[in-house]
C-alpha positions in Angstrom: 29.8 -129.0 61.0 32.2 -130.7 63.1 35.7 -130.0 63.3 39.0 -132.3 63.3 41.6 -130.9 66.1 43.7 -129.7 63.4 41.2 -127.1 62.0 42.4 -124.5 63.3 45.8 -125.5 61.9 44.8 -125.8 58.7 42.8 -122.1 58.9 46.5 -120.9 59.5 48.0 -122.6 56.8 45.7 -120.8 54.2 43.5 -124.4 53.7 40.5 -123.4 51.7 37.8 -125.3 53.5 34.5 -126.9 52.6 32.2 -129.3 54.1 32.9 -132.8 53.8 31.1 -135.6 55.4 29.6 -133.1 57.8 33.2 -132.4 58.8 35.0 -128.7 58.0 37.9 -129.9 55.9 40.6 -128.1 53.8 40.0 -129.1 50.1 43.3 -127.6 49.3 46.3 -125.2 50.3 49.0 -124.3 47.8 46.7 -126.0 45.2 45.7 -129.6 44.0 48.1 -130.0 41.1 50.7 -128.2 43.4 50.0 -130.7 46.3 49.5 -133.9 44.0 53.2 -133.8 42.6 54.3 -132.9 46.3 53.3 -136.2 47.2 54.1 -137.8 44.4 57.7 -136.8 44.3 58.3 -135.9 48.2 56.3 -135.9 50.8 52.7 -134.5 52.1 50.5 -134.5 55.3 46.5 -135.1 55.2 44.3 -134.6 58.1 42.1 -137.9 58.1 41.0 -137.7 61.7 37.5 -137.3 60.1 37.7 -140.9 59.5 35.8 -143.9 61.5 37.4 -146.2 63.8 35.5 -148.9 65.9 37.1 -151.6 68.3 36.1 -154.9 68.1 37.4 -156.9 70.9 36.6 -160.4 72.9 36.7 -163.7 72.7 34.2 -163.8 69.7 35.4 -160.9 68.1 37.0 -162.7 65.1 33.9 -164.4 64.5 32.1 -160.9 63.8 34.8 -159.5 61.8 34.9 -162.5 59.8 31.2 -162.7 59.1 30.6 -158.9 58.5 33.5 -158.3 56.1 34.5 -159.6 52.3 37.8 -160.8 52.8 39.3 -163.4 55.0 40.5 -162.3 58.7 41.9 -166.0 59.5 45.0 -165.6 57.4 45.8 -162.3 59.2 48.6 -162.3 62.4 48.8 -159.4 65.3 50.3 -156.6 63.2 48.9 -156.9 60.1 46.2 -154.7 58.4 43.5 -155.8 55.6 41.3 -154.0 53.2 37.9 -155.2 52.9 34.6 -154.4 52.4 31.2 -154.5 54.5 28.7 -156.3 52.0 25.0 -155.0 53.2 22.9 -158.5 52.4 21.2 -157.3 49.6 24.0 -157.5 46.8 25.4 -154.1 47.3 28.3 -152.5 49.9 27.5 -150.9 52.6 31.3 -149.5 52.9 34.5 -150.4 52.5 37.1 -150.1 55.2 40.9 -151.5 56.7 40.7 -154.2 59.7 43.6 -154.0 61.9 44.7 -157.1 63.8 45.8 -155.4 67.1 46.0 -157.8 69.3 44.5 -161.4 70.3 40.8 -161.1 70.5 41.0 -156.9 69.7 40.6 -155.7 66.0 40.6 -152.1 64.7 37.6 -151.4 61.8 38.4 -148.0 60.0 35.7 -146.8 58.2 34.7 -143.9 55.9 33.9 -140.7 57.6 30.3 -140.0 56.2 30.0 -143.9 56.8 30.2 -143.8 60.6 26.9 -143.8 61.7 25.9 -146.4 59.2 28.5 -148.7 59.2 28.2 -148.6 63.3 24.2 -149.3 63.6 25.1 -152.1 60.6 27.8 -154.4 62.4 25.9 -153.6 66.2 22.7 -155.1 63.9 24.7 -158.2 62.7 26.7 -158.9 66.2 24.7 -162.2 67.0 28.1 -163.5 68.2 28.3 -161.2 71.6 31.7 -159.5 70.4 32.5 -156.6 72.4 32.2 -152.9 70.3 33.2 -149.3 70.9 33.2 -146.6 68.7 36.0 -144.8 69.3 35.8 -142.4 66.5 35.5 -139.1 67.9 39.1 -139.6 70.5 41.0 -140.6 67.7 42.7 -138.7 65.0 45.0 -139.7 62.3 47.2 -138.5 59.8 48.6 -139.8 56.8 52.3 -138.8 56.1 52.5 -139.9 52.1 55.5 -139.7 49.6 58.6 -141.0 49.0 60.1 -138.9 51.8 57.5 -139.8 54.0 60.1 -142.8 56.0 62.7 -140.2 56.2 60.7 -137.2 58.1 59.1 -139.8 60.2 63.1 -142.1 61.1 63.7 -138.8 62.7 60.8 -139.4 65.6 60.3 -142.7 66.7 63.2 -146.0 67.2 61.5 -148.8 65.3 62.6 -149.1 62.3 60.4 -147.5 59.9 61.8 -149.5 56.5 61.1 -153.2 58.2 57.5 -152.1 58.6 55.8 -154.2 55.3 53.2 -152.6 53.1 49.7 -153.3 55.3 51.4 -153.7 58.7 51.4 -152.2 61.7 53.0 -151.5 65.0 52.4 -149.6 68.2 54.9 -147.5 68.9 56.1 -143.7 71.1 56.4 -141.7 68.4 57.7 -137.9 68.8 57.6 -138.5 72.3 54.0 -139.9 72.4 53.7 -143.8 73.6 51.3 -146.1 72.1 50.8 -144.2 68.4 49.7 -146.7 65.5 51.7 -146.4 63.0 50.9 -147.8 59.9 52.5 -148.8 57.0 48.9 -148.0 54.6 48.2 -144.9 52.7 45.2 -144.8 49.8 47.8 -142.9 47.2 50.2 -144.9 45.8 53.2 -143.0 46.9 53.9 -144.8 49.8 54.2 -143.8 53.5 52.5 -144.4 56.7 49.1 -143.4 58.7 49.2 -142.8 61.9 46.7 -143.2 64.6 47.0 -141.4 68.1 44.6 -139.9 71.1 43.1 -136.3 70.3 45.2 -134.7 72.8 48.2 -135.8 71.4 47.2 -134.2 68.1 48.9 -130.9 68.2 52.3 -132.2 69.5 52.1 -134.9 67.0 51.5 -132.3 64.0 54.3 -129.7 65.0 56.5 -132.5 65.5 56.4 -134.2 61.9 56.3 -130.3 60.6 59.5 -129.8 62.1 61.0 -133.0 60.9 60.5 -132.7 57.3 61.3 -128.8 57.0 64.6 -129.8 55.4 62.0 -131.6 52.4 59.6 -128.8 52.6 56.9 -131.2 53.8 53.4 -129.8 52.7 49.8 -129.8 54.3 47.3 -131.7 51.6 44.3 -131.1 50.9 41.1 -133.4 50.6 41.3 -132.4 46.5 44.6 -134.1 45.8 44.0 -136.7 48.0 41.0 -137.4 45.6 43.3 -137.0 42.4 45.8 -139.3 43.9 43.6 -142.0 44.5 42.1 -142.0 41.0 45.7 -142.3 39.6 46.1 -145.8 41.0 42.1 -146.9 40.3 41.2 -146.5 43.9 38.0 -147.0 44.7 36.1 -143.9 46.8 32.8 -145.1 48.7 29.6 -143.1 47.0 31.4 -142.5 43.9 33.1 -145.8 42.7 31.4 -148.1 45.0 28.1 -147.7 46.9 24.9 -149.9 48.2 24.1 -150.6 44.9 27.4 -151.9 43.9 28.9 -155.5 44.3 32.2 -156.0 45.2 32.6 -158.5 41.6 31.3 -155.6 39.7 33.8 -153.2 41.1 36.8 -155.5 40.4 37.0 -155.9 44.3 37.0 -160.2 43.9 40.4 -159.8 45.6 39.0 -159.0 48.9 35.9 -161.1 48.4 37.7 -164.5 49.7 35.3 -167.8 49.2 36.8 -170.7 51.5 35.3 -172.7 53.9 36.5 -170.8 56.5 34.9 -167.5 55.5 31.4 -167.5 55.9 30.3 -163.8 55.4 27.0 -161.5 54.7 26.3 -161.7 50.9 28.9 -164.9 50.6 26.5 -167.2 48.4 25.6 -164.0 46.1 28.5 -163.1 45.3 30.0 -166.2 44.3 27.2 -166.6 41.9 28.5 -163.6 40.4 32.1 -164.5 40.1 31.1 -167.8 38.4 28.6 -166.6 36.0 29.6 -163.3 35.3 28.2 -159.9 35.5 26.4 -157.7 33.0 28.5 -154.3 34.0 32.2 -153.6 35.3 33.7 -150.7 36.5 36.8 -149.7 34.5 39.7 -147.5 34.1 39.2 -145.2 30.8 41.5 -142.4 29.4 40.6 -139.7 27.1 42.0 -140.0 23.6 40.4 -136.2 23.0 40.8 -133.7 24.7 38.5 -133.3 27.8 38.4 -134.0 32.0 35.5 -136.3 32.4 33.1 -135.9 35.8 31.6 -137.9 38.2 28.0 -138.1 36.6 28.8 -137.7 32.8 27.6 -140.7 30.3 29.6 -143.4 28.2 28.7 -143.9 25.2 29.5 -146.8 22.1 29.9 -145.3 18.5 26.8 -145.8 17.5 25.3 -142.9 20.6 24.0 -145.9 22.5 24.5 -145.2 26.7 26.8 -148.1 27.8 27.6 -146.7 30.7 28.5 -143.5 33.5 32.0 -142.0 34.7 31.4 -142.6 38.5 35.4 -140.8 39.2 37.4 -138.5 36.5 40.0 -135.7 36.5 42.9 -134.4 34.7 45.8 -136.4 35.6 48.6 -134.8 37.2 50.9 -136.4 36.2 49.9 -137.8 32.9 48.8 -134.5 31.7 45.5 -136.5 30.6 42.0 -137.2 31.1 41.4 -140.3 33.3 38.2 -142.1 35.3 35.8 -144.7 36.3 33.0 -145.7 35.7 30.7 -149.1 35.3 30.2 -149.9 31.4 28.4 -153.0 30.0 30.1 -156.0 29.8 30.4 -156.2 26.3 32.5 -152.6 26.2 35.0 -154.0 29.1 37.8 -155.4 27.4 41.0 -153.6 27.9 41.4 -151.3 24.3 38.0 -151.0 23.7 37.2 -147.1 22.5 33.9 -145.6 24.2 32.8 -142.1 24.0 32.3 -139.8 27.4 29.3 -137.4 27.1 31.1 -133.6 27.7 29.0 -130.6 27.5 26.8 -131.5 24.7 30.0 -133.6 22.6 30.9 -136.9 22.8 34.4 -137.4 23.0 36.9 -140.5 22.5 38.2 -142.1 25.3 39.7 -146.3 25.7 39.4 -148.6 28.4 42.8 -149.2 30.1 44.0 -151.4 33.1 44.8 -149.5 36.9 46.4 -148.2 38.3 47.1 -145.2 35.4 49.7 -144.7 36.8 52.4 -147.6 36.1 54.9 -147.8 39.3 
């Protein structure tokens, strides 16, 4: 397995670790519930060094980030950051990802971590425009500082001013004494905060330094478990469960990254479009339980009559709703927001109702 540069960290901390993505990761310390509600209502650390990042750079690297991604990189200025998805020419995804605009001619792909060696031999397979690639996953590592008390800890160690940094940008910045740290005003759990982005052997420094910073707010190391549960509060999608090759972006409600103008000619661009104007025959959706029960990742949807309509591809026990809550796809006629469906749970099929994401209402 390999290891992040804050393993041994997290070893210290008490982090229960498991494989993940062929990395050792901690899939929770004080507990999930515990950590969830940190982040929620103040403010938690994750380890996401595991993650991908590639550079794209040169004079034709916009033209390979615009053909190799969903959503449209032309609108995007130095600074900014983008979700998106890599579309795999056959109708499905082959991950999604954030593009960072760095600077002129250099862009920043951030991938999923058991994606790297896939999404990698994909875009060097579709880079008939001579753009200039490194994968620079393995010297970088990243954290994301998450939670409403996430700008405070983080005011403390650098001079820009954290608050003027807009939701999905980005600056470059010494932070706790380190120069050129990306910091980031993203995060994939709807409690706001930043990620940052900085050299391996800057890690440790880094680490103690944002530790030290939010001791008066009794900052807490997260776990890859609430990360999970955080995510499916606000209808995130997570690559392999909610999304995969098999998925389209239209099916998975992502037709908000999937941009169709003349200036955005991408893998998959004529399919898709198809699909937005003529509809699909499944969608994934929000559900929560009306009875009592957590649904899983794997567990069928049912109509009232028994008849399968469906599969929970995410579920858990909400946190902070106290409730029952996933995704999954469900056939088109079962999609509208209200409509009861019944989740398969250990041999009993229990009421549940389609519902809008996020759950959670900010």
């Amino acid at each position: 397995m390999k290891k992040t540069v804050f393993n041994e960290i997290h070893k210290a901390a008490g982090g229960k670790m498991v494989e993940f993505a062929g990395f050792e990761m901690p899939v929770e310390f004080a507990g999930i519930k515990t950590e969830h509600l940190a982040v929620r209502e103040n403010v938690g650390v994750f380890d996401v060094s595991h993650m991908g990042e590639f550079w794209v750079k040169g004079p034709h690297a916009a033209d390979l980030v615009q053909y190799v991604t969903t959503n449209d990189i032309s609108v995007m200025q130095p600074g900014q950051a983008q979700y998106s998805c890599l579309p795999n020419g056959k109708g499905g995804i082959v991950d999604d990802l954030l593009v960072y605009y760095y600077e002129a001619e250099k862009y920043m792909l951030v991938v999923n971590a058991a994606n790297i060696e896939k999404d990698w031999n994909w875009i060097v397979s579709q880079n008939k425009f001579g753009a200039e690639l490194e994968n620079a996953s393995d010297t970088i590592s990243q954290l994301a500082i998450q939670g409403p008390n996430a700008l405070a800890v983080l005011q403390k160690l650098c001079v820009i001013d954290l608050a003027g940094l807009k939701y999905y940008t980005f600056t470059t910045a010494e932070f706790a004494g380190v120069k050129e740290v990306i910091v980031s005003a993203t995060g994939y759990t709807g409690a706001g905060g930043f990620e940052l982005y900085f050299h391996n052997q800057d890690a440790e420094k880094i680490y103690q330094a944002i530790f030290e910073a939010g001791a008066e707010f009794n900052i807490q190391p997260i776990g890859l478990g609430a990360r999970d549960t955080l995510r499916l509060e606000m209808g995130y999608c997570l690559y392999g469960n909610d999304i995969d090759d098999t998925t389209s972006p239209i099916e998975a409600g992502l037709g908000w990254i999937t941009k169709f103008n003349e200036k955005n000619d991408f893998i998959n661009k004529d399919f898709f479009e198809v699909q937005k104007t003529e509809g699909v025959s499944r969608k994934l959706r929000g559900f929560e339980m009306v009875d009592r029960g957590i649904p899983r990742h794997g567990y069928e949807l049912f109509d009232e009559t028994g008849h399968k309509i469906g599969e929970v591809t995410s579920g858990t026990q909400s946190p902070v709703l106290n409730k029952g809550i996933g995704m999954g796809y469900v056939a088109k006629t079962y999609s509208a927001i209200g409509t009861e469906i019944y989740v398969g749970v250990r041999n009993k099929k229990l009421k549940a109702k389609i519902v809008r994401v996020p759950f959670l209402k900010q």
